[in-house]
N, C-alpha and C positions, 0 to 999 in steps of 0.2 A: 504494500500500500504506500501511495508517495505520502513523503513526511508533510510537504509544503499541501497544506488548503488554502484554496484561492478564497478571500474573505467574499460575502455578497455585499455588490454595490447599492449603496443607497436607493432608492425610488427616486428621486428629485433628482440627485446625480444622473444614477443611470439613463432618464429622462433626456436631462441636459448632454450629453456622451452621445448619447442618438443623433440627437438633432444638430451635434455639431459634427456629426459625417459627413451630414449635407448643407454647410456650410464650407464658404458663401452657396447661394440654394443657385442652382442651376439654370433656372430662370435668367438670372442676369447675366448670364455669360451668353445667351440671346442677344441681349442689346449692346454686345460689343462688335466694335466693324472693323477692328486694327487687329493686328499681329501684336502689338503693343498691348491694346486693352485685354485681349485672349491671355496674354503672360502675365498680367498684373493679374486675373482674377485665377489663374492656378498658382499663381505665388502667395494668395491669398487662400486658396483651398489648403494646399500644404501647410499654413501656420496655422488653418483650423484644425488639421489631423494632428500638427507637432503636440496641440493644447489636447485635445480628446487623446491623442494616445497614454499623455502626460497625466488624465485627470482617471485617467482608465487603469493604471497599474498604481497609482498611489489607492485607488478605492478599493481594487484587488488585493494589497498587500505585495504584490509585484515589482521587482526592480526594473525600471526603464533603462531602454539601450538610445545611450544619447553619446554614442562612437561617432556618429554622423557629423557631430554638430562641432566647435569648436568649443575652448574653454569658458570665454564670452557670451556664447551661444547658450549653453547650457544653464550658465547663471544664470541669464537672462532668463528662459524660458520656465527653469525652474522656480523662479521669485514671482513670476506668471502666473501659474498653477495655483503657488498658495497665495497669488494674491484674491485668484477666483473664490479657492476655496473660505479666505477668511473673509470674505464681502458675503459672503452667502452665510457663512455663520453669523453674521452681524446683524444681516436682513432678517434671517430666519428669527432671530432673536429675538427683534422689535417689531415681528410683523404686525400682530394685532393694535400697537402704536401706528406702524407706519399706514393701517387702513385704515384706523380714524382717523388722520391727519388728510386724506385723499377724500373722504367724507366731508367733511372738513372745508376743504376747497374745491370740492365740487370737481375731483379729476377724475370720478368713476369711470369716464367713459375711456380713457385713456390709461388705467390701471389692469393689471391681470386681478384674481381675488386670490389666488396662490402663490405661494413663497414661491416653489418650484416654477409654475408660470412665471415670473420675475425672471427668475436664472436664464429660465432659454430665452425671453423675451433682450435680456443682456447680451445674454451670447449673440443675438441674432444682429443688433446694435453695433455691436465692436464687429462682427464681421461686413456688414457695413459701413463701417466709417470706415474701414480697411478697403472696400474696394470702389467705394464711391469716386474718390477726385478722379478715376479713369474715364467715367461717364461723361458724354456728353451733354451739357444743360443742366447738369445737378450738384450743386454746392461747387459754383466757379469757385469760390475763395479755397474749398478745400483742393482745389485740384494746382493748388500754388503752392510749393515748400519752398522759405527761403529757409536755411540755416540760420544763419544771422537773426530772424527776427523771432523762429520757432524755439531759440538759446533764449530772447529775453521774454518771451512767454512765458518759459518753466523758470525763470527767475521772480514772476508776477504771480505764482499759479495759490501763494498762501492766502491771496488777499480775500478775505471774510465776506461771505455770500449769506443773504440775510433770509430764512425762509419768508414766503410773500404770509397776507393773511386776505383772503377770501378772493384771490384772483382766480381764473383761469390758467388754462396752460401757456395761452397763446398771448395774455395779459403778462403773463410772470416772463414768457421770453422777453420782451418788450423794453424789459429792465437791462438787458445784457447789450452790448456792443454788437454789429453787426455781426461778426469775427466769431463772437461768440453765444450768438445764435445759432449761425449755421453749427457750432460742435452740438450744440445742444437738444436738434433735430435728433442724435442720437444718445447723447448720455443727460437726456433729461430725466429720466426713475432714476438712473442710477444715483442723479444728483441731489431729488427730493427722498430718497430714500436716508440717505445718508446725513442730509441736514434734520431731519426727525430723527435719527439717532444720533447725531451729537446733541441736540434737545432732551432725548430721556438718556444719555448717559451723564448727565450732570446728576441723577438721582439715583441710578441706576449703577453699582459699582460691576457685575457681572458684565452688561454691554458694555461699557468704561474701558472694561478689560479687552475684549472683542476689537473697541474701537481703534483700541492702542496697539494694537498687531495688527490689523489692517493699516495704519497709517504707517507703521515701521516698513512693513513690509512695500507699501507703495512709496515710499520715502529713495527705500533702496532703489525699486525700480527708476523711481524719476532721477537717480544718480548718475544711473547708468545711460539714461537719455542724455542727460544734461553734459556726459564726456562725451558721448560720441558727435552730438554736434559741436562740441565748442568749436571756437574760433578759431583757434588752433590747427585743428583737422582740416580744415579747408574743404569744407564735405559741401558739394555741387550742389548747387539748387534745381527745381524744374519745376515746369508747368504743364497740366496737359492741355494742350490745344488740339481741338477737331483728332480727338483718340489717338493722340500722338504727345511721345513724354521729353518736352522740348530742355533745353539748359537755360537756366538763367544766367545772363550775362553779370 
């Protein structure tokens, strides 16, 4: 009898692990007309499989084969995984908070009623913001990376976001910069989820705890961003114009 039992994955997890097979969903690689946009949305599919493979043997009790990747690589993608996993323990934690809060402001229509709904509805988000600026007509701004100004982005990214009180979804965008409107077409839950739990972990020391390993963890991650672009590296810019991924002079 083998010594090794593969653990059983979670429901919610296993959920989320599905649905990011097909991610980004196939559909959109339909609306691509370039050789260009076709390789940006399979370069986008394989970092859905890098995360699901990733989220698949840590639930299993499984060691991942990450020989493929570089040292870099690995960090990165590993600091990934548990930042999914500890945003999901956070959500999971305050869900019943974070549904009054959507009650609250009236964004039933725009919310899932499920933790696990959340997760894949996230997943589904970040795998669109990943393959969106290839498109054509959708989110110009995102289809523009300069280095330079994405460096003093993540040097602005602490600055205090105030939960609204009886807006809209389309009311509370309204508040943000054009810039950061367009991110926020996709990490708007994940944004109000997280401003109601910093709200109940002032009371709340268990969330507190939750909140404080996810922001460590995502701290790391944005470290890691924040060298690869510096100024330093001299890392190229681009735009994509008419599905094609131009250089910025």
């Amino acid at each position: 009898m083998d010594s090794h039992l593969t653990r059983r994955i979670p429901r919610d997890w296993q959920s989320a692990i599905d649905r990011l097979k097909n991610l980004p969903e196939l559909t959109w690689l339909m609306e691509c007309r370039t050789d260009e946009q076709r390789e940006h949305w399979r370069d986008c599919r394989e970092f859905c499989q890098i995360l699901k493979n990733l989220l698949n043997d840590y639930f299993s009790g499984n060691a991942s084969d990450l020989s493929q990747l570089s040292k870099d690589e690995r960090t990165y993608w590993t600091l990934h995984r548990d930042r999914w996993i500890a945003l999901y323990n956070l959500i999971q934690q305050a869900w019943f908070d974070i549904l009054q809060a959507v009650q609250e402001h009236g964004l039933q229509a725009d919310f899932p009623n499920q933790s696990g709904e959340m997760l894949i509805l996230m997943l589904k988000m970040w795998a669109a913001e990943m393959f969106s600026p290839c498109v054509i007509g959708v989110h110009p701004e995102l289809g523009r990376f300069s280095p330079r100004k994405a460096h003093t982005a993540y040097l602005n990214r602490n600055k205090p976001i105030a939960l609204p009180e009886n807006l809209t979804l389309e009311e509370w965008r309204k508040r943000f910069s054009k810039a950061d409107r367009e991110m926020m077409t996709f990490s708007v839950h994940e944004t109000f989820c997280l401003l109601v739990c910093e709200q109940v972990a002032k009371k709340d020391r268990l969330l507190k705890d939750k909140l404080k390993t996810f922001r460590r963890i995502e701290a790391d991650i944005e470290q890691i961003n924040y060298a690869m672009i510096h100024p330093r590296k001299k890392v190229q810019g681009y735009q994509w114009v008419n599905g094609r991924k131009e250089r910025l002079v």
